[in-house]
mmCIF file of the N, C-alpha and C atoms, coordinates in Angstrom:
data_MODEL
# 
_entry.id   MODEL 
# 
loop_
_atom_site.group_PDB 
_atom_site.id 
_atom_site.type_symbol 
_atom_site.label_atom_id 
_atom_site.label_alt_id 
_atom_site.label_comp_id 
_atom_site.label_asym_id 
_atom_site.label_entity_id 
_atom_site.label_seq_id 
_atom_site.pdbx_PDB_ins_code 
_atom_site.Cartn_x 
_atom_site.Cartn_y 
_atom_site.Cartn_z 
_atom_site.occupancy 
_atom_site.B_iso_or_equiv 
_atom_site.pdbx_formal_charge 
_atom_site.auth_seq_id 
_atom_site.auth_comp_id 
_atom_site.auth_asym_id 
_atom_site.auth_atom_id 
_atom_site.pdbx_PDB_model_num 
ATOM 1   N N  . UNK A 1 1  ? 14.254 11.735 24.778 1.00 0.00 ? 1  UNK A N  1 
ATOM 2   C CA . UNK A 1 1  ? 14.802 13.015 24.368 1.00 0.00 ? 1  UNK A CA 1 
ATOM 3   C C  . UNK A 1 1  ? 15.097 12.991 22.865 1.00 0.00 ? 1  UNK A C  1 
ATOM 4   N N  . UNK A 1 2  ? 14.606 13.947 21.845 1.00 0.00 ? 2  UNK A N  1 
ATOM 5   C CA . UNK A 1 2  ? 14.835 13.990 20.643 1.00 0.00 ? 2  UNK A CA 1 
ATOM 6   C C  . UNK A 1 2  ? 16.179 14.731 20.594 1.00 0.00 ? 2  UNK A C  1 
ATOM 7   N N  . UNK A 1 3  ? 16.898 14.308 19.445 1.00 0.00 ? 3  UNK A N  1 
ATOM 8   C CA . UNK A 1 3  ? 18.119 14.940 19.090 1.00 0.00 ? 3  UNK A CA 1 
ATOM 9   C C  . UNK A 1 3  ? 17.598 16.366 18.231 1.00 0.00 ? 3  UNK A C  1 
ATOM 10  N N  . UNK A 1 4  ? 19.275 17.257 18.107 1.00 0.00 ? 4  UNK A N  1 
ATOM 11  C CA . UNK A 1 4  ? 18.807 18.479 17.242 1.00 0.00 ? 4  UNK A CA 1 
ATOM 12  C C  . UNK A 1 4  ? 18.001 18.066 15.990 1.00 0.00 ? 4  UNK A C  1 
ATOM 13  N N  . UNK A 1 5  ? 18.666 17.209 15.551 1.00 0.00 ? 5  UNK A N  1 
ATOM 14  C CA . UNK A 1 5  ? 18.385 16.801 14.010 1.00 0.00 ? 5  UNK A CA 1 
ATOM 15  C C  . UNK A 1 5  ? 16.751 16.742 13.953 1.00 0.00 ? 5  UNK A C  1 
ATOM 16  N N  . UNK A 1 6  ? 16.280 15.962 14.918 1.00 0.00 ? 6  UNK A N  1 
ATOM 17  C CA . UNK A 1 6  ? 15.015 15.325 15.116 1.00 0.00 ? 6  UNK A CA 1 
ATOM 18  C C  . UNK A 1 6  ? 13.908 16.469 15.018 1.00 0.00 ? 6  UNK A C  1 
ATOM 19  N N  . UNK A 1 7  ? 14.534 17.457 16.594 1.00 0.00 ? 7  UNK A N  1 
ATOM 20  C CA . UNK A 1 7  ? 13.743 18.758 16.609 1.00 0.00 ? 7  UNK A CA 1 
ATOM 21  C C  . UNK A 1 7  ? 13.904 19.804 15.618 1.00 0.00 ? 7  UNK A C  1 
ATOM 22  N N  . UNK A 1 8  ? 15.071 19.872 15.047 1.00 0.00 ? 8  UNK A N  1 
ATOM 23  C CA . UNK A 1 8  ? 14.661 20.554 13.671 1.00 0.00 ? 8  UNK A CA 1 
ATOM 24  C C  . UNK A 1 8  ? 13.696 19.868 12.558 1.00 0.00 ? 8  UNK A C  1 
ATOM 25  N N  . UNK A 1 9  ? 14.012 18.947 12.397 1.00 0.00 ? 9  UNK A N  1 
ATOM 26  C CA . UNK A 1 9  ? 12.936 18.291 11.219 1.00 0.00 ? 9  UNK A CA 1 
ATOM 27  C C  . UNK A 1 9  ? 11.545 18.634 12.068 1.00 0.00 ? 9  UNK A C  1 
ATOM 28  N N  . UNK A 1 10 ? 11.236 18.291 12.949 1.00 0.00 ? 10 UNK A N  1 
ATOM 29  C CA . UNK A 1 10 ? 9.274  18.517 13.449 1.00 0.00 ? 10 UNK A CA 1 
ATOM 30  C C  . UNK A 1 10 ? 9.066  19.836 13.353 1.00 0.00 ? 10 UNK A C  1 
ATOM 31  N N  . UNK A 1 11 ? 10.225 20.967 13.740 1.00 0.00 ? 11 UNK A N  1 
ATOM 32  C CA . UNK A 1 11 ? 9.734  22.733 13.219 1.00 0.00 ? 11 UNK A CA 1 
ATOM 33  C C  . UNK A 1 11 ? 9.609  23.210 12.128 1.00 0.00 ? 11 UNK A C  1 
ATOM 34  N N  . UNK A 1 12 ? 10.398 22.491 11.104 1.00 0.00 ? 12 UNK A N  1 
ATOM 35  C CA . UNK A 1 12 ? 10.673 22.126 9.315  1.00 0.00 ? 12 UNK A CA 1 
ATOM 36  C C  . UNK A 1 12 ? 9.458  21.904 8.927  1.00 0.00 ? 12 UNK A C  1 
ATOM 37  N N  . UNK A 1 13 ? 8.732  20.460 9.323  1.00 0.00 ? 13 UNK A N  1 
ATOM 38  C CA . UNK A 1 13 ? 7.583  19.964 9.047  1.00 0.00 ? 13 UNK A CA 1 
ATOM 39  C C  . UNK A 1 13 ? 6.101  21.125 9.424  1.00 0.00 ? 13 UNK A C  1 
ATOM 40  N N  . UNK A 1 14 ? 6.496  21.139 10.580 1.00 0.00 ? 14 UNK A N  1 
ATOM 41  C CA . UNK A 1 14 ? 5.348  22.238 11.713 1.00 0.00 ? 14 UNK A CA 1 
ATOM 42  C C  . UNK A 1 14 ? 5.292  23.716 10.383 1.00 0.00 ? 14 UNK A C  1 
ATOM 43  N N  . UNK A 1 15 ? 6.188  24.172 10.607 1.00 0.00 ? 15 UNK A N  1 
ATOM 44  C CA . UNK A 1 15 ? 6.400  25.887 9.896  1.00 0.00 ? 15 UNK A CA 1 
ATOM 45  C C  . UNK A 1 15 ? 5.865  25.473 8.539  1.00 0.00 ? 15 UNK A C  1 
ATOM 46  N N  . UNK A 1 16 ? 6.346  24.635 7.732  1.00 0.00 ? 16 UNK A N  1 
ATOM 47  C CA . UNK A 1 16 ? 5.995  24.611 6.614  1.00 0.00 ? 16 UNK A CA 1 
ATOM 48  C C  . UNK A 1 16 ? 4.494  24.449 6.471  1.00 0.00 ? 16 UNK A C  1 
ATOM 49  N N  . UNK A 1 17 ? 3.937  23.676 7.104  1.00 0.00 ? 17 UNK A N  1 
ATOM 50  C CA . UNK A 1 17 ? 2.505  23.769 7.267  1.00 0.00 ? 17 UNK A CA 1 
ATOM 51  C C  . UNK A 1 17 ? 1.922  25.035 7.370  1.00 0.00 ? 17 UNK A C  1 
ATOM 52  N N  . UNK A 1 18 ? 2.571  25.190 8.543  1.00 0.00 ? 18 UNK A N  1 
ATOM 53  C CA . UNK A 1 18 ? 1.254  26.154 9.134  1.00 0.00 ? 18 UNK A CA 1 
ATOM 54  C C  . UNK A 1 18 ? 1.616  27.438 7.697  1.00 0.00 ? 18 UNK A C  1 
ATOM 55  N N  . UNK A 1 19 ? 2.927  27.479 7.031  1.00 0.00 ? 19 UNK A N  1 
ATOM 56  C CA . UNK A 1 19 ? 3.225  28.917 5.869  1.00 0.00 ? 19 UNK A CA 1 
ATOM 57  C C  . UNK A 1 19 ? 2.408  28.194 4.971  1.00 0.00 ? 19 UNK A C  1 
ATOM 58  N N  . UNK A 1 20 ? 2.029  26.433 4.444  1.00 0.00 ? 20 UNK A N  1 
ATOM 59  C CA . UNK A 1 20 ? 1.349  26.665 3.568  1.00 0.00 ? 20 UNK A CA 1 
ATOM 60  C C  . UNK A 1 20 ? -0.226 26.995 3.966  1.00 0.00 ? 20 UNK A C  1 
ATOM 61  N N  . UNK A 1 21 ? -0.715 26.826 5.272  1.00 0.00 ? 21 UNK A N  1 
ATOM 62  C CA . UNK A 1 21 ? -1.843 27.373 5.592  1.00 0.00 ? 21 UNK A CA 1 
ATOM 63  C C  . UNK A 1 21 ? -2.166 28.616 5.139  1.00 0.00 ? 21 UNK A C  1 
ATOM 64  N N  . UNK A 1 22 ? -1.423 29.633 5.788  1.00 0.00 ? 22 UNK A N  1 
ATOM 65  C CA . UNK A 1 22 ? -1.370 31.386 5.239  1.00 0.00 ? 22 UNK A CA 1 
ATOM 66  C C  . UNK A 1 22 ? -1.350 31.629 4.351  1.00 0.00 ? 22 UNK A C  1 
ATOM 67  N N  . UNK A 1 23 ? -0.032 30.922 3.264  1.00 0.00 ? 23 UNK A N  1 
ATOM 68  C CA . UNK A 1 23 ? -0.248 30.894 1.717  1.00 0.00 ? 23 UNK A CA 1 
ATOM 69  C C  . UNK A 1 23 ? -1.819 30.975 1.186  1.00 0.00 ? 23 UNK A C  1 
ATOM 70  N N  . UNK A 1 24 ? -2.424 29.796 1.560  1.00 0.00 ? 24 UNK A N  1 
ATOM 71  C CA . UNK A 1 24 ? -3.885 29.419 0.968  1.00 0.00 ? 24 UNK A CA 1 
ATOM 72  C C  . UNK A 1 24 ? -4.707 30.398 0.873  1.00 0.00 ? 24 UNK A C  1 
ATOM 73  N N  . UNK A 1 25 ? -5.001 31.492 2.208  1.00 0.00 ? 25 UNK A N  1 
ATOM 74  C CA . UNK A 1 25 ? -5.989 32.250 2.589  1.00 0.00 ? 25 UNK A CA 1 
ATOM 75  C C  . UNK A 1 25 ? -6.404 33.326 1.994  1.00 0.00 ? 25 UNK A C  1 
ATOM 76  N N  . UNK A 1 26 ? -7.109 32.937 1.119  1.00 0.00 ? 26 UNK A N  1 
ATOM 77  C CA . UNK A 1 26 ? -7.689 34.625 0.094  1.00 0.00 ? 26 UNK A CA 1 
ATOM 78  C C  . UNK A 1 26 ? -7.054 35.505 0.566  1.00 0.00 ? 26 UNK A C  1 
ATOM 79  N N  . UNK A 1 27 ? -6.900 36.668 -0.480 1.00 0.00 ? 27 UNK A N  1 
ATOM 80  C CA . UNK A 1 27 ? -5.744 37.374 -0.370 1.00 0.00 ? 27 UNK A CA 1 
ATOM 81  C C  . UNK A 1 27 ? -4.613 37.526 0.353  1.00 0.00 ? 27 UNK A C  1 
ATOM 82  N N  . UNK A 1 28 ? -4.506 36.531 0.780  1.00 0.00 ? 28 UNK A N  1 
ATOM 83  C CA . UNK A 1 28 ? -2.591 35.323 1.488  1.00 0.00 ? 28 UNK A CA 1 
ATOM 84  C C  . UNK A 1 28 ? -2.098 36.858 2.491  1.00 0.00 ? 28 UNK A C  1 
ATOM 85  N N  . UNK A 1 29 ? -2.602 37.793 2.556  1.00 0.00 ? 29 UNK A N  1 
ATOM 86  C CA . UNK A 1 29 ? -2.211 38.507 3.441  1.00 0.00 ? 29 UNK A CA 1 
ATOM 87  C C  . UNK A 1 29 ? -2.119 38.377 4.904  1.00 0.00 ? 29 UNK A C  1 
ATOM 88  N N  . UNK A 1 30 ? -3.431 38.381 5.212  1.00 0.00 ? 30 UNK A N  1 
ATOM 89  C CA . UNK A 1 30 ? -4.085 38.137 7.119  1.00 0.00 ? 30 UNK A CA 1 
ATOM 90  C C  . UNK A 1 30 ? -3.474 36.640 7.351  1.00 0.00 ? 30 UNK A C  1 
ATOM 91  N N  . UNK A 1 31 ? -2.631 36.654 8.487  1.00 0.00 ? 31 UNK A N  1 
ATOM 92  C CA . UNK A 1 31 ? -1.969 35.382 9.125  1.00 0.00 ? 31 UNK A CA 1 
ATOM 93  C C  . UNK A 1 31 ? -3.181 34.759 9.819  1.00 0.00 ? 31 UNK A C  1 
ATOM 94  N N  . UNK A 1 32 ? -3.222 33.475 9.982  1.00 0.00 ? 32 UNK A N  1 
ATOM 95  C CA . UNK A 1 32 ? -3.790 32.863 10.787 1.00 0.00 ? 32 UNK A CA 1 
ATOM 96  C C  . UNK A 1 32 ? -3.533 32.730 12.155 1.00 0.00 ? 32 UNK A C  1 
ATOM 97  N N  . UNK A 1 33 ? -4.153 32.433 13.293 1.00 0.00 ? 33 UNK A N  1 
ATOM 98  C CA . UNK A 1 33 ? -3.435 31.919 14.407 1.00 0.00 ? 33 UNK A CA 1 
ATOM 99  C C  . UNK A 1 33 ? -3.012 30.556 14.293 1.00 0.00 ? 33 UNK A C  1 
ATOM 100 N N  . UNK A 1 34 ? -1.886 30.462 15.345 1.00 0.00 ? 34 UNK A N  1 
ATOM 101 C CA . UNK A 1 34 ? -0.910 28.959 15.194 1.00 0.00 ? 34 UNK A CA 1 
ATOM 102 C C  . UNK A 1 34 ? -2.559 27.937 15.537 1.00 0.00 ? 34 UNK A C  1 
ATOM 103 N N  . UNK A 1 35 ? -2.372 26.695 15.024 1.00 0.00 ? 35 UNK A N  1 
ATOM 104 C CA . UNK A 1 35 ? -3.651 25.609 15.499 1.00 0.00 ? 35 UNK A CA 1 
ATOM 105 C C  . UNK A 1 35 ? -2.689 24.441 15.432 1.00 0.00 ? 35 UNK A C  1 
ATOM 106 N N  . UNK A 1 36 ? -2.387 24.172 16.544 1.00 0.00 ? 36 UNK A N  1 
ATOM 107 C CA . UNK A 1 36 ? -1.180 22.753 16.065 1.00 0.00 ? 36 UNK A CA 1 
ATOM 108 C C  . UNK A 1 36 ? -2.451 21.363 16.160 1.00 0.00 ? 36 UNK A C  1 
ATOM 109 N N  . UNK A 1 37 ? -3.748 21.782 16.058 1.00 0.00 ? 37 UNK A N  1 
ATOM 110 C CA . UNK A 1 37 ? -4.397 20.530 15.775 1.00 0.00 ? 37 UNK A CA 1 
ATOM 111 C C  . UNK A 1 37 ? -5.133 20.605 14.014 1.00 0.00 ? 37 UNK A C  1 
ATOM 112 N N  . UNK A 1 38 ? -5.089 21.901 13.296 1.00 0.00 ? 38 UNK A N  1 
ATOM 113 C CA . UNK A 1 38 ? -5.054 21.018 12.175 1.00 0.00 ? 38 UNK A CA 1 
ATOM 114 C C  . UNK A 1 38 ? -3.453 20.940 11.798 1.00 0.00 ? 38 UNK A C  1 
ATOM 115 N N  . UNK A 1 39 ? -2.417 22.041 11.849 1.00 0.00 ? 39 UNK A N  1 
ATOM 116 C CA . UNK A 1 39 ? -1.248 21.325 11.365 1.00 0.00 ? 39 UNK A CA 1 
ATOM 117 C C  . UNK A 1 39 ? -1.114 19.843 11.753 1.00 0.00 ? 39 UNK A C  1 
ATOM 118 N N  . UNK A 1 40 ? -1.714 19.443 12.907 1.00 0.00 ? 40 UNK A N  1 
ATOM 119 C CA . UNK A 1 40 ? -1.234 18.047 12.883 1.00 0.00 ? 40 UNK A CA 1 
ATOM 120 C C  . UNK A 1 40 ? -1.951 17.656 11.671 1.00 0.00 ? 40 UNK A C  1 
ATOM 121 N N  . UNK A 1 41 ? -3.628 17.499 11.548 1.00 0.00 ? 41 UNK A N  1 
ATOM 122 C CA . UNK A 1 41 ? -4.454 16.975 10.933 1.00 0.00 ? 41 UNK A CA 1 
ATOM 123 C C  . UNK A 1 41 ? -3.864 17.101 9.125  1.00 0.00 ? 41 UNK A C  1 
ATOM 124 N N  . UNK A 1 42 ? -3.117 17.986 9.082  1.00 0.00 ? 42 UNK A N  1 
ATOM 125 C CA . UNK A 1 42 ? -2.426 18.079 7.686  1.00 0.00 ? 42 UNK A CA 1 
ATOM 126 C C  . UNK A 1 42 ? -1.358 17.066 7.835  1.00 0.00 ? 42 UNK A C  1 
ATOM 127 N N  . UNK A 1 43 ? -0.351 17.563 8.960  1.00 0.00 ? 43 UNK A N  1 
ATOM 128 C CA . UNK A 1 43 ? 0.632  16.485 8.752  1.00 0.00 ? 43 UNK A CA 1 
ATOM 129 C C  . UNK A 1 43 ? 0.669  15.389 8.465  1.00 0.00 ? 43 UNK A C  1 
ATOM 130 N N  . UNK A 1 44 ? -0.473 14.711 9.489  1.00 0.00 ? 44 UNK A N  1 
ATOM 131 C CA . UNK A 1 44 ? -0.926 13.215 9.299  1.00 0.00 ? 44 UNK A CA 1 
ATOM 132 C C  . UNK A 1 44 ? -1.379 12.636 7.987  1.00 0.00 ? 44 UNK A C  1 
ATOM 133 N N  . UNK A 1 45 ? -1.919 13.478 7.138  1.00 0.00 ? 45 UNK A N  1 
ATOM 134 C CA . UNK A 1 45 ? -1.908 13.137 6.362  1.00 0.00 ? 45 UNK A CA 1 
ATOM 135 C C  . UNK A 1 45 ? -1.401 13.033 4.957  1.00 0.00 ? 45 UNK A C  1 
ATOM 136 N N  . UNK A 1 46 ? -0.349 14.119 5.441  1.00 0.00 ? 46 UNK A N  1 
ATOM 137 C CA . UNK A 1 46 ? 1.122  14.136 4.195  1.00 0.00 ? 46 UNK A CA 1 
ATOM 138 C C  . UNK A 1 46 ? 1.831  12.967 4.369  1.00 0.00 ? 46 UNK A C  1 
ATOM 139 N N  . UNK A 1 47 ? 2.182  12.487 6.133  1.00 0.00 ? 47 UNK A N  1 
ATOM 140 C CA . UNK A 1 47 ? 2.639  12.061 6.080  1.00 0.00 ? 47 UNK A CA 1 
ATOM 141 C C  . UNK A 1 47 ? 2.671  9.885  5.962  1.00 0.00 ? 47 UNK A C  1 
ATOM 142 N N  . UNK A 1 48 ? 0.727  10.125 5.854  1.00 0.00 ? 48 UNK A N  1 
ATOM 143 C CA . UNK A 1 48 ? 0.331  9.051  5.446  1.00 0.00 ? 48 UNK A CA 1 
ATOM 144 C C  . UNK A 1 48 ? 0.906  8.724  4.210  1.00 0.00 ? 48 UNK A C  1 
ATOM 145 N N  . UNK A 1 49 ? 0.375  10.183 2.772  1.00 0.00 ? 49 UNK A N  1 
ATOM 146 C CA . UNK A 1 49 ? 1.121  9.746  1.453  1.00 0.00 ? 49 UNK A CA 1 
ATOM 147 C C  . UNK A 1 49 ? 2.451  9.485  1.616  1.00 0.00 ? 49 UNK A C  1 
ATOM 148 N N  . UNK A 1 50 ? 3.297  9.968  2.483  1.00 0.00 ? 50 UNK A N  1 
ATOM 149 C CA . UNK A 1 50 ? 4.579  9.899  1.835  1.00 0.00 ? 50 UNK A CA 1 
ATOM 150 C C  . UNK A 1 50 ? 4.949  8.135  1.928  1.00 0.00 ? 50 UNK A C  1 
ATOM 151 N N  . UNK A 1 51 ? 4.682  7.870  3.448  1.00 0.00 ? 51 UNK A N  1 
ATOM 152 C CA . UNK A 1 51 ? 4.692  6.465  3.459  1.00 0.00 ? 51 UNK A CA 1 
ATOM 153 C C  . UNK A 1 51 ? 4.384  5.450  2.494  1.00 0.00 ? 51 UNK A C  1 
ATOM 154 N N  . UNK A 1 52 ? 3.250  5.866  2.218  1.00 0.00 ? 52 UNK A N  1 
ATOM 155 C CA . UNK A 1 52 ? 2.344  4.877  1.540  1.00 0.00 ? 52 UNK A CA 1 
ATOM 156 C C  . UNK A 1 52 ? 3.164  4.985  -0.323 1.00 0.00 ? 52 UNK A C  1 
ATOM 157 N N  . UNK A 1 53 ? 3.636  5.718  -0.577 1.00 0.00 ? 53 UNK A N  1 
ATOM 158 C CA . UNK A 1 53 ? 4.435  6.127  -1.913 1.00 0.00 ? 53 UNK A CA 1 
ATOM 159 C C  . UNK A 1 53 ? 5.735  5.891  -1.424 1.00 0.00 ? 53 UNK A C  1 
ATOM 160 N N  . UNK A 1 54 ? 6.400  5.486  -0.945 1.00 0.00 ? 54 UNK A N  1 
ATOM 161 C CA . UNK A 1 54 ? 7.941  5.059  -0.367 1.00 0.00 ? 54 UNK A CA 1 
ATOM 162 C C  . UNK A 1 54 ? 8.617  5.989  -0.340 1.00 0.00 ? 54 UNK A C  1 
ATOM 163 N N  . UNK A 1 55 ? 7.860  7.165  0.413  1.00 0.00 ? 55 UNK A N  1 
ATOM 164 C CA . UNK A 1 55 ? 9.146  8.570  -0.295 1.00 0.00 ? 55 UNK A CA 1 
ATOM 165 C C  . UNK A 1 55 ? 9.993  8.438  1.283  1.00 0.00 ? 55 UNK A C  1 
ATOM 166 N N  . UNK A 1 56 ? 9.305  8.065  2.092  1.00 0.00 ? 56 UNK A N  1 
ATOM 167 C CA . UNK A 1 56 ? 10.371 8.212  3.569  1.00 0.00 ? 56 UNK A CA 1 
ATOM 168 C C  . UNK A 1 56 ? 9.603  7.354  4.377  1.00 0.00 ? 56 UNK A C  1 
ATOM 169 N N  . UNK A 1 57 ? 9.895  7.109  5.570  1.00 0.00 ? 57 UNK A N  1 
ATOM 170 C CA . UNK A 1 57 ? 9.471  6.484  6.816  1.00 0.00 ? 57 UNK A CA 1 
ATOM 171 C C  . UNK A 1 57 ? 8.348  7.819  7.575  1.00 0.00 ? 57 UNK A C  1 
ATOM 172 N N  . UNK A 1 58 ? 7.559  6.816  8.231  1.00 0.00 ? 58 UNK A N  1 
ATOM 173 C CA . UNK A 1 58 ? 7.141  8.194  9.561  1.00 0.00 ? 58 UNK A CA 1 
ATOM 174 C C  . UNK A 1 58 ? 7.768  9.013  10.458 1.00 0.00 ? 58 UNK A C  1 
ATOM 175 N N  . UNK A 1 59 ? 9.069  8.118  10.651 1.00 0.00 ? 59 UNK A N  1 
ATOM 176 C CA . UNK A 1 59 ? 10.270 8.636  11.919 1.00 0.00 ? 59 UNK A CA 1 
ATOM 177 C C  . UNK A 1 59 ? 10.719 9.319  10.970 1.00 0.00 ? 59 UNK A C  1 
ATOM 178 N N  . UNK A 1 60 ? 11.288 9.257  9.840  1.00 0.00 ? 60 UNK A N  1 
ATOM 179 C CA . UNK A 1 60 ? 11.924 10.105 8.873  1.00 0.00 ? 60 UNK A CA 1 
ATOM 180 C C  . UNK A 1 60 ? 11.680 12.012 8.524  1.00 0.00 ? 60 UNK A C  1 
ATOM 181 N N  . UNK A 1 61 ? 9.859  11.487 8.089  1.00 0.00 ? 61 UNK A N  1 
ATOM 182 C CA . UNK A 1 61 ? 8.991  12.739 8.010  1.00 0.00 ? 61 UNK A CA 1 
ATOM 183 C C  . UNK A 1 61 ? 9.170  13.239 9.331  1.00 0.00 ? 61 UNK A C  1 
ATOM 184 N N  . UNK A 1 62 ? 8.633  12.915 10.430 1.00 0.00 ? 62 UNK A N  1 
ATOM 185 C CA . UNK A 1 62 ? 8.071  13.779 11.547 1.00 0.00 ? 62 UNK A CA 1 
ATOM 186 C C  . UNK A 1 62 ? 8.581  12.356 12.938 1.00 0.00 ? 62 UNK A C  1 
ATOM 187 N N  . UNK A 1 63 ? 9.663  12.731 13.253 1.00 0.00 ? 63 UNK A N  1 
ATOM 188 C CA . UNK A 1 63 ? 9.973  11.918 14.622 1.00 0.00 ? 63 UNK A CA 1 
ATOM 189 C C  . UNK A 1 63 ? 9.246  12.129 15.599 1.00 0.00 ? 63 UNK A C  1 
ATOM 190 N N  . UNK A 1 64 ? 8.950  10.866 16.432 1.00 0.00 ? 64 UNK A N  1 
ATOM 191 C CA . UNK A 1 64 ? 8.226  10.965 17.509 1.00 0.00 ? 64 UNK A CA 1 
ATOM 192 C C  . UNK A 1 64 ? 9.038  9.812  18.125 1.00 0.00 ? 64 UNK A C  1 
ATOM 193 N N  . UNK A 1 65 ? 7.936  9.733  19.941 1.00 0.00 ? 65 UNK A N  1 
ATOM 194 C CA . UNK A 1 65 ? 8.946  9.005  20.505 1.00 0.00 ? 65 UNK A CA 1 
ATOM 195 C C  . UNK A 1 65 ? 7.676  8.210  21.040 1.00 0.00 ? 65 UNK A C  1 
ATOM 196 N N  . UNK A 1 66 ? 7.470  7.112  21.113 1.00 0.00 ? 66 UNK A N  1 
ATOM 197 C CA . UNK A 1 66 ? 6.693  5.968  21.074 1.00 0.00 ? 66 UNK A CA 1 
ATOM 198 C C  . UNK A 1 66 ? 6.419  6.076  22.925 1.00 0.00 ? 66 UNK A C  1 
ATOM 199 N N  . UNK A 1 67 ? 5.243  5.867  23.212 1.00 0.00 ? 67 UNK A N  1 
ATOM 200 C CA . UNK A 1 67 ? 4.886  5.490  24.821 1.00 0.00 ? 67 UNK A CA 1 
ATOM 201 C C  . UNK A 1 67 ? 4.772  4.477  25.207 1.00 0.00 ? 67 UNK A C  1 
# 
């Protein structure tokens, strides 16, 4: 079970994506539909740099819960 803290940070992470997706889109007007497989495919890889540059942990960026 993730805590609030936890599930707010992954909707933080999630939303911000997918707004900078829409941002991007020639004339930034027309929304996209939600795709939580490239937001992941973005995430994963923000959250590769951040690691890899010491800005935070993976649990930090985007909590998950290990299987």
């Amino acid at each position: 079970m993730f805590t609030n803290q936890q599930t707010e940070q992954q909707d933080r992470v999630d939303n911000a994506i997918y707004d900078m997706i829409c941002n991007v889109v020639p004339g930034g007007v027309e929304k996209i539909e939600w795709d939580i497989e490239l937001i992941g495919t973005i995430r994963d890889a923000i959250s590769t740099y951040l690691v890899d540059k010491d800005v935070c942990t993976e649990q930090e960026f985007y909590p998950y819960k290990k299987i």
